[in-house]
N, C-alpha and C positions, 0 to 999 in steps of 0.2 A: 323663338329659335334663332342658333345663331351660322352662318356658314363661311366658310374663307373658299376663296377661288384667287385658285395662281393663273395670272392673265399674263401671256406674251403678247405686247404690243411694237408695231413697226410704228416709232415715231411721225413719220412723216404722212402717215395715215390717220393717224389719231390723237388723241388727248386724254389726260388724265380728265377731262373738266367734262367732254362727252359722256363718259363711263360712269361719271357721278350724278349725273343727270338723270338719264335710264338707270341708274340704279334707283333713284329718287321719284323718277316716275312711276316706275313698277312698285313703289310702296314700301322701299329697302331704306337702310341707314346706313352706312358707312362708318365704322366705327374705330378702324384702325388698317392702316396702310405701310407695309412694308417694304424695300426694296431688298429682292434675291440677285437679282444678276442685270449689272449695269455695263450696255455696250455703246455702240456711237449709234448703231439705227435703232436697235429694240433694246425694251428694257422687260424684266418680268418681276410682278410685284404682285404680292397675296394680299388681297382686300376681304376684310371682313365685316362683315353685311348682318346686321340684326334686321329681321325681318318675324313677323308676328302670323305666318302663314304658309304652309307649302306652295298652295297657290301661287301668291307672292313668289315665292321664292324660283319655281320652276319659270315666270313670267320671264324674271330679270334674268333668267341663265339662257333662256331663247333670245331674251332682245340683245345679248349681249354677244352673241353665235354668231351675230346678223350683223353688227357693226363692222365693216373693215377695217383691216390691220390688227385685231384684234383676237387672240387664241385662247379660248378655256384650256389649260394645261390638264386643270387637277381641280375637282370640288372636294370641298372637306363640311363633313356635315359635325358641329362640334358634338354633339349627342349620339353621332352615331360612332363619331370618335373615343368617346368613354366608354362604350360598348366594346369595343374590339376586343377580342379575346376574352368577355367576361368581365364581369365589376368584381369578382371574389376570386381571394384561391385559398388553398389549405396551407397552415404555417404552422412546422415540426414546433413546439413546444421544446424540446430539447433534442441538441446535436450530439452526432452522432459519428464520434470521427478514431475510433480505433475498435478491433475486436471485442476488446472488454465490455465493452458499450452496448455496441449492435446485442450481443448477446444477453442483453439484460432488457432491452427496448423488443426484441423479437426472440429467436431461439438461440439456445435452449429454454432459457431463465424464465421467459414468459408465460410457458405452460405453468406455477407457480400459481401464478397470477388468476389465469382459466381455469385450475383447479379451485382453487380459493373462491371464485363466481361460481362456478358449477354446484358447487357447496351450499353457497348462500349469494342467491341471485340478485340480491338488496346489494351487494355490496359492487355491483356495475356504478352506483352511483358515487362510490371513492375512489374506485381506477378505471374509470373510463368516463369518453366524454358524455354519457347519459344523461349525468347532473347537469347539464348546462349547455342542452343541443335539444331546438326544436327541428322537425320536417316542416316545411310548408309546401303544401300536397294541392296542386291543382290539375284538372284535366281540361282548363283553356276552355272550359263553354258557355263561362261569362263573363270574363274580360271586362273591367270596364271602360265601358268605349268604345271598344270594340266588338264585344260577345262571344260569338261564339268562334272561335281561332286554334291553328294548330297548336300542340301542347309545347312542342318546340319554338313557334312565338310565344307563347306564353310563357316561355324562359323569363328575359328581360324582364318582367315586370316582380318576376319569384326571386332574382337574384335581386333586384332594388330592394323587395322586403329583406331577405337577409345582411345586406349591409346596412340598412334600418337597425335593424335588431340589436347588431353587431353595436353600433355607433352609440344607440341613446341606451340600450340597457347590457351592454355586453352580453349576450346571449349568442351563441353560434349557431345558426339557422343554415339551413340545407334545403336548396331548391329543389323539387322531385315532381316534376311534369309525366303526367303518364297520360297512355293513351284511353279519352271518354270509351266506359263501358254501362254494363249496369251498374245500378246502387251495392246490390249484391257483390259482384266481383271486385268493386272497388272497395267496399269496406275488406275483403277477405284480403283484399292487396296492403291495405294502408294495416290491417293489423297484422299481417307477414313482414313489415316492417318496422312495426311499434318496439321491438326490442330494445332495438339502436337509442332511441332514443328518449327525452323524458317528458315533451309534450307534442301535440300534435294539433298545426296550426291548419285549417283549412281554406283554400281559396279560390276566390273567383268557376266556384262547381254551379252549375245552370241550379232553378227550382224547378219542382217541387224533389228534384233528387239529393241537394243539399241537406233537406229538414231530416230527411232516411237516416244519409250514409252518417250524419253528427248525433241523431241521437242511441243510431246503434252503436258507434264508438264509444260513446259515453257510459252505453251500459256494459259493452265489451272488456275495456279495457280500462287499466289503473291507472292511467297518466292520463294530465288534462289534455282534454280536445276542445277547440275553439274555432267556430268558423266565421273570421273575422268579419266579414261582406254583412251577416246579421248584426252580433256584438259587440261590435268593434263601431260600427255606427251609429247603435241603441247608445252603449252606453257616452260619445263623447254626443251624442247630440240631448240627451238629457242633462250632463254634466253644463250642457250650452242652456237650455230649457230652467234648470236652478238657478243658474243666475238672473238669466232675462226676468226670470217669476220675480227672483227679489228685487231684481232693480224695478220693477213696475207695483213692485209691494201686494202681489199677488200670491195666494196659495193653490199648489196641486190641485189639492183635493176640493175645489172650490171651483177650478176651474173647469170649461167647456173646451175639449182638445178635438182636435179635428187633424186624422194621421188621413193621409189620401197615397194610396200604394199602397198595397197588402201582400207585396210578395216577401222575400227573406228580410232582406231591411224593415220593410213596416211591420212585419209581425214583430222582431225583435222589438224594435221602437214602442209597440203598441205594448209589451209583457213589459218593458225596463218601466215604463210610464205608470202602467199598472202598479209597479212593482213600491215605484217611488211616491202611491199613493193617491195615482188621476183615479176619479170615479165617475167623472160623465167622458168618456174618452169614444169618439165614435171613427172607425174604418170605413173610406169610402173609396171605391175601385173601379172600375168598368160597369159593374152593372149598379154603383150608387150608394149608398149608405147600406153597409151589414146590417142588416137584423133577424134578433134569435125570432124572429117568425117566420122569417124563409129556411129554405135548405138549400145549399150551393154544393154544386159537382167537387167542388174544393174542399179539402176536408179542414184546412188550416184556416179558410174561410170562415166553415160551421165552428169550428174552435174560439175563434176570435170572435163570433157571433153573440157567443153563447156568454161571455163575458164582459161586451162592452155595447153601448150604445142603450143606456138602462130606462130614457123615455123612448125606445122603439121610431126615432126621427128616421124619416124614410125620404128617399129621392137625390136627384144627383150633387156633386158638391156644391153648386151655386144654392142650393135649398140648407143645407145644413151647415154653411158657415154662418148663418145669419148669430147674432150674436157669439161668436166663437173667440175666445180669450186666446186661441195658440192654433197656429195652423202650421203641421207638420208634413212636408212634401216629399215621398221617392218613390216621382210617377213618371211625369213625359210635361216635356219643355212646357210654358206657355198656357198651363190650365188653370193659374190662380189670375182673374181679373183685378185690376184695379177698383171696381164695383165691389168684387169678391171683398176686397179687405176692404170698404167704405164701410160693408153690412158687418163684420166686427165687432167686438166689443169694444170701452174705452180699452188705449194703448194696447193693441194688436200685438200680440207676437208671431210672426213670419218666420220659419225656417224652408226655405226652397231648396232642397239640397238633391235635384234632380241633376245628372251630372252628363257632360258639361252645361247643358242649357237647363237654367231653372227652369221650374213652375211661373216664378214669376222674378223678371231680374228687378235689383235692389233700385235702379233709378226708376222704375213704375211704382215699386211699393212703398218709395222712400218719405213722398206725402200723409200717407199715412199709416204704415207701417210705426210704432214706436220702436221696436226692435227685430232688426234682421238678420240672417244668419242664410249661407248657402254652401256648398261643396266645393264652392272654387276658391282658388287662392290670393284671385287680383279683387278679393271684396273681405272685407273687415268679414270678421265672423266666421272662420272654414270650420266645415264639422270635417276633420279628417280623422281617419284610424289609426295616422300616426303616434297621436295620442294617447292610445289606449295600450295597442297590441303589445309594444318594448313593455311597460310598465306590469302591468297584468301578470306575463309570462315571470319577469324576471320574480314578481314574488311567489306565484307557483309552484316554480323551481326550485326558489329558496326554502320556501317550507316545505316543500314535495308532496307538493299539494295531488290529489287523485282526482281532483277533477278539478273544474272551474264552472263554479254551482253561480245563481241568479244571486246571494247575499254579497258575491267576492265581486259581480259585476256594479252591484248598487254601489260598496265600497269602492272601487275605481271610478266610477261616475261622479261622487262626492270628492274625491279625491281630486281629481282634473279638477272640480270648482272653485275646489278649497285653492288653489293656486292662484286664484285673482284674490284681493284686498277689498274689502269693500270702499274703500276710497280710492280704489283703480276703477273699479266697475263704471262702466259707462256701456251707451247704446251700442257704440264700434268695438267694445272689450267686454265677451261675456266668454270668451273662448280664449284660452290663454296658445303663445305663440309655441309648435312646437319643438323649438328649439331652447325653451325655459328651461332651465336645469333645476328646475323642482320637482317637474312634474313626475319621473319615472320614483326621484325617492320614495314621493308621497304616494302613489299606489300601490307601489310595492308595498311599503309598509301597511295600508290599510284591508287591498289583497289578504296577506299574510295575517292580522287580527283577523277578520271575515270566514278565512280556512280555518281557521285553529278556532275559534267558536260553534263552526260549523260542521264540527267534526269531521273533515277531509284533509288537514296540515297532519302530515303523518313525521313529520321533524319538527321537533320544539325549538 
């Protein structure tokens, strides 16, 4: 993070060369220094301070209160300054600057328009923005990072996805924080507003009420619903999972996968994995390795149970990674040992993508890890949903697709992979960066074949 503070200093009190000191002690940089107002006693200049921590940052703004001669005017938080007033706003398409105008863009001339919808409700999709506006609908009760937060902090994080959207796949996306209720009220809510628009992204909704409110939408309503926190991670951390397998010259289906976290994310994780052909794939959680011989209070538990884990391997994750070719982590910091991945198979694949803190971080597994991968971004390898969600939607939309089915997510997952070369591939490049301007072409288009085979592309 970065901050500027406008400091009034009485010369004869102080020094630029103290101020850099304390700033350097408390664990700041200094990274550009301005001068605003130059007198004979005081001068006042904005210094800008990267610092890697609020901690840090609140330190150096006490030690710095304390110096004499010395006035904080003004903190500038540079993040909190992008913020101000919102990251989005709405922009007319077309202006509107005489009578003749307005009345063709609103009344009269517009009823025309609403009769011609009213008529045939398909056609919201050629005059209006339908064809090409998702909602992304959160009630702020799982943050990530934060958890469980008002829905109004949970702004900021809905308007970032939307200028995501906007940026890598031109898609107009629309933040809509509402107030946590039941599964019930909230799907009745999210489909009182599904008219507006042509798919319906979901976010950051606590479990087990997620699994509810996405799969009733799905059967509710005609336009795709996606709730990115599950598939949006399944599919770029499989997309991550394809390569590592080839580069270790490894197949799926041959391998022993070990998913540890069984909540929305590892369940997604554990079906795309499925999907893409693991057949010894075991979930291991709180109470240890799933098996179809218990019965668990969880119903998405007994589900997963019933599917995966086909030598019935029991007890906690230290027991069941012993020979494990891929270890798949979105649980809580610090539960994969170094031990953990000694007991591995040859050339280990590690994905710790517990956020912020792995399972286990990249310089412990780095010995013997062959290939790593984690959620954060200061380490080669990020499974992020950046990835996924732009791409996905925008071919959707383009085919006007009625849902977003497990064939269109395989296809995006292959899709993300196909973007590295196999003479790019290496241990630090199995996740392509997301700002590659390939990757939104290439799932879109594959998306779009995936619908239209699958009988859900409702435009050719």
């Amino acid at each position: 993070m970065s901050i500027i503070l406008r400091l009034e200093m009485i010369k004869e009190k102080t020094s630029f060369g103290e101020i850099a000191t304390i700033v350097s002690n408390a664990g700041g940089d200094i990274v550009a220094i301005d001068v605003i107002k130059e007198e004979k006693s005081t001068t006042v200049r904005d210094i800008s301070i990267n610092v890697n921590d609020e901690t840090k940052q609140q330190r150096i703004i006490h030690s710095l209160e304390q110096l004499p001669g010395v006035t904080i005017k003004h903190t500038s938080d540079r993040t909190f300054l992008i913020h101000s007033g919102g990251k989005i706003h709405v922009k007319s398409k077309v202006e509107v600057d005489n009578r003749e105008e307005m009345s063709r863009v609103y009344t009269p001339e517009v009823a025309r328009v609403c009769e011609a919808i009213d008529e045939d409700p398909d056609l919201a999709y050629q005059f209006t923005i339908k064809k090409n506006s998702v909602a992304v609908i959160s009630d702020g009760t799982a943050v990530l990072g934060l958890g469980n937060i008002k829905p109004e902090a949970a702004m900021p994080v809905m308007e970032g996805k939307a200028m995501l959207f906007k940026q890598f796949a031109n898609v107009d996306a629309f933040p809509i924080c509402i107030e946590p209720q039941s599964a019930e009220d909230t799907i009745k809510l999210i489909k009182a507003l599904s008219p507006s628009f042509g798919g319906i992204n979901l976010e950051d909704i606590a479990s087990p009420q997620c699994f509810d409110i996405e799969q009733q939408l799905k059967k509710e309503l005609n336009i795709p619903v996606f709730h990115d926190d599950q598939h949006g991670t399944a599919i770029v951390a499989l997309a991550g999972l394809l390569n590592a397998l080839k580069l270790v010259d490894k197949k799926m289906e041959e391998c022993k996968i070990v998913i540890c976290g069984i909540g929305a994310a590892g369940i997604a994780i554990t079906n795309m994995v499925l999907k893409a052909g693991g057949k010894n794939v075991i979930g291991v959680d709180i109470e240890g390795a799933l098996t179809r011989k218990q019965t668990y209070n969880n119903e998405s538990w007994n589900s997963i149970a019933q599917k995966t884990n086909p030598h019935d391997e029991t007890g906690e994750l230290y027991d069941v990674i012993h020979k494990a070719d891929v270890f798949i982590g979105v649980s809580a910091p610090g539960i994969l040992t170094q031990n953990d991945v000694k007991q591995m198979a040859k050339d280990p694949i590690v994905f710790a993508l517990a956020n912020p803190h792995p399972e286990i971080t990249p310089d412990e597994a780095k010995p013997y890890a062959k290939v790593m991968a984690t959620g954060r971004s200061d380490y080669p390898n990020q499974v992020n949903n950046v990835l996924c969600f732009p791409g996905i939607f925008r071919g959707a939309l383009d085919c006007r697709a009625s849902d977003i089915n497990e064939d269109m997510k395989l296809a995006a997952a292959k899709a993300i992979a196909s973007t590295i070369d196999t003479e790019e591939l290496n241990e630090d490049y199995i996740i392509p960066s997301v700002f590659n301007e390939n990757i939104v072409p290439a799932i879109r288009d594959a998306v779009i074949e995936a619908a239209k085979s699958s009988g859900v592309a409702r435009k050719q």
